[in-house]
C-alpha positions as CSV (number, residue, x, y, z in Angstrom):
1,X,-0.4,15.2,5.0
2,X,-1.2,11.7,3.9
3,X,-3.0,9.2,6.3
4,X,-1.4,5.7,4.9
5,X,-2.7,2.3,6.5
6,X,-0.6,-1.0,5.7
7,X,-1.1,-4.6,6.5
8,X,2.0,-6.3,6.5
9,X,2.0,-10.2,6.4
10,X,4.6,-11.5,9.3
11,X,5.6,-14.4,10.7
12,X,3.5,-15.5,14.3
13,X,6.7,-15.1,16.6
14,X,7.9,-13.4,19.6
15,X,9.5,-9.7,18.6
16,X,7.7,-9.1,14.9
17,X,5.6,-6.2,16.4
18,X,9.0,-4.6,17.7
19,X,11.2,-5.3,14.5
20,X,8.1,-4.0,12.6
21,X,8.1,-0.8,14.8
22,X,11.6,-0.3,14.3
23,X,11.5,-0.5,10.5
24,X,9.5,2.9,11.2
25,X,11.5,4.6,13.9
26,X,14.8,4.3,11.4
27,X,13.1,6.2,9.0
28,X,11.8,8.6,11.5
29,X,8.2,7.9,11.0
30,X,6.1,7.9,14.0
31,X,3.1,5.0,14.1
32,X,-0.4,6.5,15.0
33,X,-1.9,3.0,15.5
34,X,-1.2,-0.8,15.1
35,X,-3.4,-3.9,14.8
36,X,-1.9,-6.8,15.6
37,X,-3.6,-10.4,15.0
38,X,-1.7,-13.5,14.4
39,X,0.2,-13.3,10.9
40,X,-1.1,-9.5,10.4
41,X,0.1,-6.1,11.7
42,X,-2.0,-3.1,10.1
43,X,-0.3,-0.4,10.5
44,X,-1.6,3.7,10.7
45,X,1.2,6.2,9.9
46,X,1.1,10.0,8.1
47,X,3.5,11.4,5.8
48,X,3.8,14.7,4.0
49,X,2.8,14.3,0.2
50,X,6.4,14.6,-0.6
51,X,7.7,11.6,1.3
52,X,7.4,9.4,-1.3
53,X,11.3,8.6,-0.9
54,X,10.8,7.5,3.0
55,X,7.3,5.5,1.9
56,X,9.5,3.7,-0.7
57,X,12.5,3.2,1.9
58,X,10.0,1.4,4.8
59,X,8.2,-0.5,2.1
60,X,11.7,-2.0,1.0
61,X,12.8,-2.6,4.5
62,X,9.4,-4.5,5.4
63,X,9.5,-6.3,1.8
64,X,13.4,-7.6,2.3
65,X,12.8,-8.1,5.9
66,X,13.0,-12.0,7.3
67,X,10.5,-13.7,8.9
């Protein structure tokens, strides 16, 4: 299992921690923790070693996603 930790740049507005949070539960990923400061959500999640396919598929998601 792989402990991954991303910051992910957002936008300061009401619902980014929630859209963020759902970007993980569609993928079936369960967050272990979340820091949230204006701008900046840091984000503490494991995957299996082999889970490079879901990784790539939240990291899109986040990537495309509109602020």
């Amino acid at each position: 299992m792989t402990v991954i930790r991303w910051m992910v740049k957002t936008g300061d507005r009401i619902g980014m921690i929630q859209e963020v949070a759902q970007v993980f539960s569609h993928e079936g990923v369960s967050i272990k923790s979340m820091e949230v400061s204006p701008g900046e959500i840091f984000v503490k999640f494991h995957l299996d070693d082999d889970d490079n396919k879901i990784r790539e598929g939240i990291k899109e998601e986040l990537m495309n996603h509109q602020d």
